[in-house]
C-alpha positions in Angstrom: 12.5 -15.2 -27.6 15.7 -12.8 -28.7 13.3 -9.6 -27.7 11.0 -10.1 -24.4 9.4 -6.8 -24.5 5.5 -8.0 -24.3 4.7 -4.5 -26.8 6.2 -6.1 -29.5 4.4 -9.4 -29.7 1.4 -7.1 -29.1 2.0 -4.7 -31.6 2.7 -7.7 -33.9 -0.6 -9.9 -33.0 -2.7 -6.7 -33.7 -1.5 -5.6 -37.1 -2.3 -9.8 -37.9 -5.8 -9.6 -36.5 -6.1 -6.2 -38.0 -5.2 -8.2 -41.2 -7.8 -10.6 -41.1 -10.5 -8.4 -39.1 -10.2 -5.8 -41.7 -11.1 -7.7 -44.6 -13.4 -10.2 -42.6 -15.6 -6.9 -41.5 -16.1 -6.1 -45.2 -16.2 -9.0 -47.3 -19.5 -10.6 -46.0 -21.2 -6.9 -46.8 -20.1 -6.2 -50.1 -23.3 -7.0 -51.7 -25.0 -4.5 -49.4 -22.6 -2.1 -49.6 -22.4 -1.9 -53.7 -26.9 -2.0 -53.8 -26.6 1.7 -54.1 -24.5 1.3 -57.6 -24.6 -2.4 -58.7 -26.9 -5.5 -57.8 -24.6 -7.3 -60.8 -22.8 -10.4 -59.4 -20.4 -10.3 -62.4 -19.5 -5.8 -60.6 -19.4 -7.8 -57.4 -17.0 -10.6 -58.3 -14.5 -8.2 -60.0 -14.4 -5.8 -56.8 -14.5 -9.1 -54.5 -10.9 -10.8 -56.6 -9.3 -7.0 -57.0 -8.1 -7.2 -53.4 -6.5 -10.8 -54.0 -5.0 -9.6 -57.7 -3.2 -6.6 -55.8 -2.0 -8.6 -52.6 -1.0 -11.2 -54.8 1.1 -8.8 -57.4 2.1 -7.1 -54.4 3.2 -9.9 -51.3 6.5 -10.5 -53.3 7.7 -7.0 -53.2 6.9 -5.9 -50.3 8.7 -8.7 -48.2 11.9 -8.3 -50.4 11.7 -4.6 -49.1 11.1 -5.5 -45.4 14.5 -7.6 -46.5 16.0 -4.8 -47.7 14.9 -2.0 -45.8 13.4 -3.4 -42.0 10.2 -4.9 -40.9 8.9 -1.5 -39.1 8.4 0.8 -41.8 6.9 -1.5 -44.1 4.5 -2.5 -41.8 3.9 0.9 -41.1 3.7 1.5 -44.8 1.3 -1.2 -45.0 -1.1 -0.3 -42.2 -1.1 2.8 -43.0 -2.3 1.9 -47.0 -4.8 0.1 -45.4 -6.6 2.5 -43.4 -6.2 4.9 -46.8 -8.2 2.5 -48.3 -10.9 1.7 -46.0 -11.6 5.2 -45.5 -11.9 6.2 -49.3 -14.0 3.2 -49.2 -16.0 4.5 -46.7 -16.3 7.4 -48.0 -17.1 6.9 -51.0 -20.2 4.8 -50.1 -21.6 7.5 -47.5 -21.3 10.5 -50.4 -24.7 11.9 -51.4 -23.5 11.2 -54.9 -26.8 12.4 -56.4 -26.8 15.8 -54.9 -22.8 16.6 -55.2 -22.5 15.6 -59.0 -25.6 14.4 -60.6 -25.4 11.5 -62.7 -22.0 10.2 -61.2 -23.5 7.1 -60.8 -24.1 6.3 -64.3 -21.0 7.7 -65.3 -19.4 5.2 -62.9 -17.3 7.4 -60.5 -18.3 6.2 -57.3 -17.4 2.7 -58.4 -14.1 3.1 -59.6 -13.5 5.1 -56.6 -14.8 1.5 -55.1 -12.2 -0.5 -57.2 -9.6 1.9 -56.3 -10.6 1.5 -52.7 -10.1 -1.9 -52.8 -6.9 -2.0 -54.9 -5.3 0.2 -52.1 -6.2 -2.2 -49.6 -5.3 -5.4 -51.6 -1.6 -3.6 -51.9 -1.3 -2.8 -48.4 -2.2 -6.4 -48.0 1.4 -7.6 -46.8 1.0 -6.6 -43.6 0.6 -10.9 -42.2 4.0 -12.1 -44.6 5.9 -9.0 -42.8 4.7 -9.3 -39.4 4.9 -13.4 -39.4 8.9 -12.1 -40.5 9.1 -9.9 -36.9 8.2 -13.1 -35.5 10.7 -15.4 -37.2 13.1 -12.5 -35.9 12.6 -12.5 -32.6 11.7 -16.4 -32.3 15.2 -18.6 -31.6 14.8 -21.1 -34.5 13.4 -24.3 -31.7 10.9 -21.5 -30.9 9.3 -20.7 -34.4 6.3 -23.4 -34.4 5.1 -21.8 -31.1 5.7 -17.9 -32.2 3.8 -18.7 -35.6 0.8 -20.3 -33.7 0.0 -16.2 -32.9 -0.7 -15.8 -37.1 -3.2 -18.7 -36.5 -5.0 -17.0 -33.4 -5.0 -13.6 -34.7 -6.6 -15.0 -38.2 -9.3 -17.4 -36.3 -9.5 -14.4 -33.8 -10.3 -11.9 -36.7 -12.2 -14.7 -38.9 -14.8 -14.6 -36.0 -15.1 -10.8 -34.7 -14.9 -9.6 -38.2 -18.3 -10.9 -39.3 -19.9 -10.6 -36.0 -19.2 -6.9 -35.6 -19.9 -6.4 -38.8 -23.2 -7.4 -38.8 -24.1 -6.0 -35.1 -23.2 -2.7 -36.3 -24.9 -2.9 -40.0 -28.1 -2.4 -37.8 -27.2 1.3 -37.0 -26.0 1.7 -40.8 -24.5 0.2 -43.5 -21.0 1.7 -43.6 -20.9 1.6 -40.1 -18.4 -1.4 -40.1 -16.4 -0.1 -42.6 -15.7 2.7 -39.6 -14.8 0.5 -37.2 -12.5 -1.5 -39.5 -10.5 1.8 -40.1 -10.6 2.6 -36.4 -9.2 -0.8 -36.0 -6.4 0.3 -38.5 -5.7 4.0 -37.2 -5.2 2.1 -33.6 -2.8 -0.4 -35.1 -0.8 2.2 -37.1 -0.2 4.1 -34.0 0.7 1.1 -31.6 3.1 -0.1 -34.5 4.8 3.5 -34.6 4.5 3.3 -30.9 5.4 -0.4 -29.6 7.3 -2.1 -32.2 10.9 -1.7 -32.6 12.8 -2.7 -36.2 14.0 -6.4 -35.3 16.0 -7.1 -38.5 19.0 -5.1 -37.8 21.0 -3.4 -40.7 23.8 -6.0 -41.0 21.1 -8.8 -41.6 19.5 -6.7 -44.6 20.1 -8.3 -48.1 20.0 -6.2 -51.3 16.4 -6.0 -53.6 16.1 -8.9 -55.8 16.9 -8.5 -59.7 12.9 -7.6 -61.2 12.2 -11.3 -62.7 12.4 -12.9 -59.1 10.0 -10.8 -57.6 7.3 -11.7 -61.0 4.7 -14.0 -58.8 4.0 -16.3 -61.8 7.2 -17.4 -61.6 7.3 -18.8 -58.4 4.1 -21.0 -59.4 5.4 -22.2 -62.6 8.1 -23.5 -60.7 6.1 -25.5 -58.2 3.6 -26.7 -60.9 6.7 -28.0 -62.7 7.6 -30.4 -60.0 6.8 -33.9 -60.9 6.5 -34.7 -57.3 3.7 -32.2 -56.0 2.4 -31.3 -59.5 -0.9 -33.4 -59.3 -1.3 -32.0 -55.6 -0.8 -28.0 -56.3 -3.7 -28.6 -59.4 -5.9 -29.6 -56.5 -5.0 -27.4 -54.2 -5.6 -24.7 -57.0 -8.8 -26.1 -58.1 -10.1 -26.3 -54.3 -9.4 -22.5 -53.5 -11.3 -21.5 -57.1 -14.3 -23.4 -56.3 -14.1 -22.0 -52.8 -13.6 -18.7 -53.1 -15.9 -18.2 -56.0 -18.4 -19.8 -54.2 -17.9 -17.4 -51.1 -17.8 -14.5 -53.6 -21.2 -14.9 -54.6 -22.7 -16.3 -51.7 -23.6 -13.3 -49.7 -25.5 -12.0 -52.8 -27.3 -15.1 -53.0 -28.6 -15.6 -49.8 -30.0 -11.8 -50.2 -31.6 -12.5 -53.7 -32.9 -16.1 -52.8 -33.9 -15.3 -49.4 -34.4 -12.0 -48.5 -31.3 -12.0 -46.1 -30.2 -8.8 -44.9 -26.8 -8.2 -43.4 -26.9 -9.2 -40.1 -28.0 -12.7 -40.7 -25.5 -12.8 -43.7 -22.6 -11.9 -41.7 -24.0 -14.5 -38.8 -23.3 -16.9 -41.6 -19.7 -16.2 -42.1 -19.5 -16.2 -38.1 -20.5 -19.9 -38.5 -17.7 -20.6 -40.9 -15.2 -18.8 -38.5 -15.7 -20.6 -35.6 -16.1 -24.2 -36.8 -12.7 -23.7 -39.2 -11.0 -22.4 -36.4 -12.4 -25.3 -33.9 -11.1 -27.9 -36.4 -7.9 -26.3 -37.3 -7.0 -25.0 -34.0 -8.0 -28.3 -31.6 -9.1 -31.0 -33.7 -7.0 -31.3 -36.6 -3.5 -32.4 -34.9 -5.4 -35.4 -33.4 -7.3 -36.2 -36.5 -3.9 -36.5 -38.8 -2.5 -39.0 -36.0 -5.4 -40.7 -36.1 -6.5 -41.2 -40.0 -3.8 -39.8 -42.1 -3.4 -36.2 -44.0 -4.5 -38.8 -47.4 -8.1 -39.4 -45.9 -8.2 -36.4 -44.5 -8.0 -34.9 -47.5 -10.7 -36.6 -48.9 -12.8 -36.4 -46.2 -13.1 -32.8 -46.4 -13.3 -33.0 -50.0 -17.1 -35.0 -49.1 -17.7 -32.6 -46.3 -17.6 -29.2 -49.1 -19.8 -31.3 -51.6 -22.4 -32.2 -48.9 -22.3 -28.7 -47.7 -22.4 -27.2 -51.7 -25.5 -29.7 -52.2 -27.4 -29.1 -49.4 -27.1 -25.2 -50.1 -28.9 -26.0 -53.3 -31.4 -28.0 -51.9 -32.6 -25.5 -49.2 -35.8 -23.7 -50.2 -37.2 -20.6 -48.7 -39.2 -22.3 -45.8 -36.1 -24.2 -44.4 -33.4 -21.8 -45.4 -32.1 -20.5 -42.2 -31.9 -23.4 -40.3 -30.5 -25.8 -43.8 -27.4 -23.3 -44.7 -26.2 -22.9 -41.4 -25.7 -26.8 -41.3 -24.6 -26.7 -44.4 -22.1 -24.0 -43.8 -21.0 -25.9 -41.0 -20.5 -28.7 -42.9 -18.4 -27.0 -45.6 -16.3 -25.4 -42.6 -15.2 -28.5 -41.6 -14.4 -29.6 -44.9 -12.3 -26.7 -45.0 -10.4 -26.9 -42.2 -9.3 -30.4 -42.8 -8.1 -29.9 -46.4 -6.5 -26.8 -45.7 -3.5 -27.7 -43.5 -4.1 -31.7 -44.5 -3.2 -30.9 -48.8 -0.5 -28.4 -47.5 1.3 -31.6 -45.1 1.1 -33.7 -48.3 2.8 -31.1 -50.7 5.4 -30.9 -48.0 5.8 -34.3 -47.1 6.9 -34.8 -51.0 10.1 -32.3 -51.1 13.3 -32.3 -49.1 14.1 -29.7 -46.9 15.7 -27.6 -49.3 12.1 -27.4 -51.4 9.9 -26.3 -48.6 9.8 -22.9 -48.4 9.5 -22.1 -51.8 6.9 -24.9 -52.6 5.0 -23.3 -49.4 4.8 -20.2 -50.6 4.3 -21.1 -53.8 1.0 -22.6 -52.8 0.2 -19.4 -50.8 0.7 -17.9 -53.9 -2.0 -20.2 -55.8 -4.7 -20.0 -53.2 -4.2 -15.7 -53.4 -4.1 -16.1 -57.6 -7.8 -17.8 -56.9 -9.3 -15.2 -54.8 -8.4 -13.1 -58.0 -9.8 -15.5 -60.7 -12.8 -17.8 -58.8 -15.0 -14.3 -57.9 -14.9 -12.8 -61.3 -15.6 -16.0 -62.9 -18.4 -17.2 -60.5 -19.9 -13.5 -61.0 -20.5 -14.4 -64.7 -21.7 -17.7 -64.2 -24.4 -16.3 -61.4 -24.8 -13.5 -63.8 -25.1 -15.6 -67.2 -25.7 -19.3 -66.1 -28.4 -19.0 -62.9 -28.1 -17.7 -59.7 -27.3 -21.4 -58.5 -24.7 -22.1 -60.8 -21.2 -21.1 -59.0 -22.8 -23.6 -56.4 -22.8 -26.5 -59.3 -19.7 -25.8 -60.7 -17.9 -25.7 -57.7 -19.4 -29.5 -56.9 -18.2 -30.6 -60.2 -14.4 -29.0 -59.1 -14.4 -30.9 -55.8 -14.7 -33.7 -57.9 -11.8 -33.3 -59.8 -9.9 -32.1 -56.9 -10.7 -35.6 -55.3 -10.0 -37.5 -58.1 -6.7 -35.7 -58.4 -5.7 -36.5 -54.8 -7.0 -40.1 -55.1 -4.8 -40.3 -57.8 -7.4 -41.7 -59.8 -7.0 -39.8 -63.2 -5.5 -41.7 -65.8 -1.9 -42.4 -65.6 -1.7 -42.0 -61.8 -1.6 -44.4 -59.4 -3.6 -44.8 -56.8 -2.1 -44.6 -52.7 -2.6 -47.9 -50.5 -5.4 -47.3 -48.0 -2.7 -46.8 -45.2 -0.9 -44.6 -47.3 -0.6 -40.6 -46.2 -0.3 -39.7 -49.8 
């Protein structure tokens, strides 16, 4: 490491959990935060993809200004924005609306407040891409694998105290959470202002990029243009809209379909979080040794659509016990296509290809989280609570069939093939 002091890996590792624990704490309690204005799953989608629309218009920028102008006070930016938008959140959800300004409901003030809530957050959102950049700073290039194995702890970390706080301290009130997760934020901005010093120094600084680079579409069409990972970014694409429309809309389900309130809701997500992070964190390295990032793939592919199916196929009597398997199963699903379809997209490009291409596909699974809960809302909405559910089945098929290569005109990989 070029910078031993221990407060700046610190102060790094907390604004990443911070990331994730932030938006882990309120995502699984949306749905029971918006029942005083909006039991609409189509209201709930839209506020669910404005974070990911705003972090993904945003992530460009603000890493060419940590480029331009030092890691520190962007972060602290960042952070800062984030707490700003967790407290008007907050806020805005513990406001006796009724009594301040009668009929502000109807007139829809406490929900844009909502949506601006969450826009604020969702551009504050490039607090991980700037601090994994403090780490790529201080890491001697040998040393990067291990110094970006933090961003993995911190996000498993957060993935699985995010729900399970949140839903302990939804018992003593609904926007409860929401106060710890700007706690959680005030303590990270003042450690970051405190603990971490600027580690790109001025002669390493490069000048803002002309307008048209920093357009986020671009980036995509360029990957999605490549002959040789064109077929694998669709299905990565395709997998991240089915999942995170069917994430958007699953809280709300399990509370219409079963009466769940939001402890055992967030217990749910708790599930997901630790079995992703098991298989990610410990299993998968083994796993790719042993069968291949090809079968992998598909593997998980199976593993989603059991999981989807038997989430449809619980009933009131058996639901507890059904969709926590079921969930368990998906969450393994997960965790082996995740980091399997990303090794096959890089095992495609030379050297001089990865970054971008990486990115890229960063970039495709944040354009979902904008695009799968708005349009999972209006199938839920429109279609039938169960719906998103069945769609996203049908997708996993196409995503397999695009990895198999069995669509016409592709051919299909020999058994011992990765790819």
């Amino acid at each position: 490491m070029r910078w031993t002091r221990p407060s700046t890996l610190l102060a790094t590792f907390l604004t990443l959990l911070n990331d994730r624990m932030g938006e882990s704490i309120v995502f699984p309690l949306l749905p029971y935060l918006l029942a005083g204005f909006s039991n609409d799953g189509r209201v709930l989608g839209l506020l669910a993809g404005s974070y990911a629309l705003a972090q993904f218009s945003f992530t460009p920028l603000i890493g060419a200004l940590s480029d331009r102008y030092g890691r520190r006070p962007v972060i602290c930016v960042c952070v800062a924005g984030s707490l700003v938008g967790l407290l008007l959140f907050a806020v805005t959800l513990a406001l006796p609306w009724e009594r301040l300004w009668p009929g502000a409901a109807a007139a829809g003030w406490p929900l844009a407040l909502l949506f601006a809530a969450r826009l604020i957050d969702g551009v504050s959102g490039g607090t991980a891409a700037t601090a994994a950049a403090v780490l790529a700073d201080i890491s001697a290039p040998e040393q990067r694998a291990k110094a970006f194995g933090l961003i993995g702890v911190a996000f498993g970390l957060g993935f699985i105290l995010g729900p399970a706080l949140g839903g302990a301290l939804a018992t003593f009130g609904i926007t409860v959470p929401l106060l710890l997760a700007a706690l959680i934020a005030a303590v990270n901005l003042t450690m970051v202002i405190l603990l971490l010093p600027e580690t790109h120094p001025p002669e390493a600084r490069s000048p803002l990029p002309r307008k048209r680079d920093l357009q986020p579409f671009a980036q995509l069409a360029r990957v999605l243009a490549n002959p040789q990972v064109r077929r694998l970014s669709a299905a990565f694409f395709l997998f991240f809209l089915a999942f995170n429309g069917f994430t958007a809309v699953l809280v709300l389900y399990f509370k219409q379909a079963y009466g769940w309130g939001p402890t055992t809701s967030a217990l749910a997500f708790l599930v997901v979080g630790v079995v992703a992070t098991l298989v990610q964190g410990g299993l998968i390295g083994p796993l790719v040794q042993r069968f291949g990032e090809w079968r992998l793939t598909l593997a998980g592919i199976g593993f989603v659509i059991v999981g989807f199916l038997l989430i449809l196929l619980a009933t009131a009597g058996n639901a507890q016990p059904q969709v926590f398997i079921a969930l368990a199963i998906l969450a393994t699903g997960t965790g082996l296509v995740t980091p399997s379809l990303r090794s096959l997209v890089s095992r495609r490009l030379d050297e001089g290809g990865q970054g971008a291409a990486l990115g890229s596909l960063q970039g495709l699974q944040s354009l979902t989280g904008f695009v799968g809960p708005p349009l999972a809302g209006l199938a839920y909405e429109t279609v039938g609570q169960q719906s998103p559910f069945w769609f996203g089945t049908v997708l996993m098929v196409g995503v397999a069939l695009l990895v198999a290569g069995g669509l016409p005109g592709q051919a299909t990989p020999s058994p011992g093939a990765t790819e």
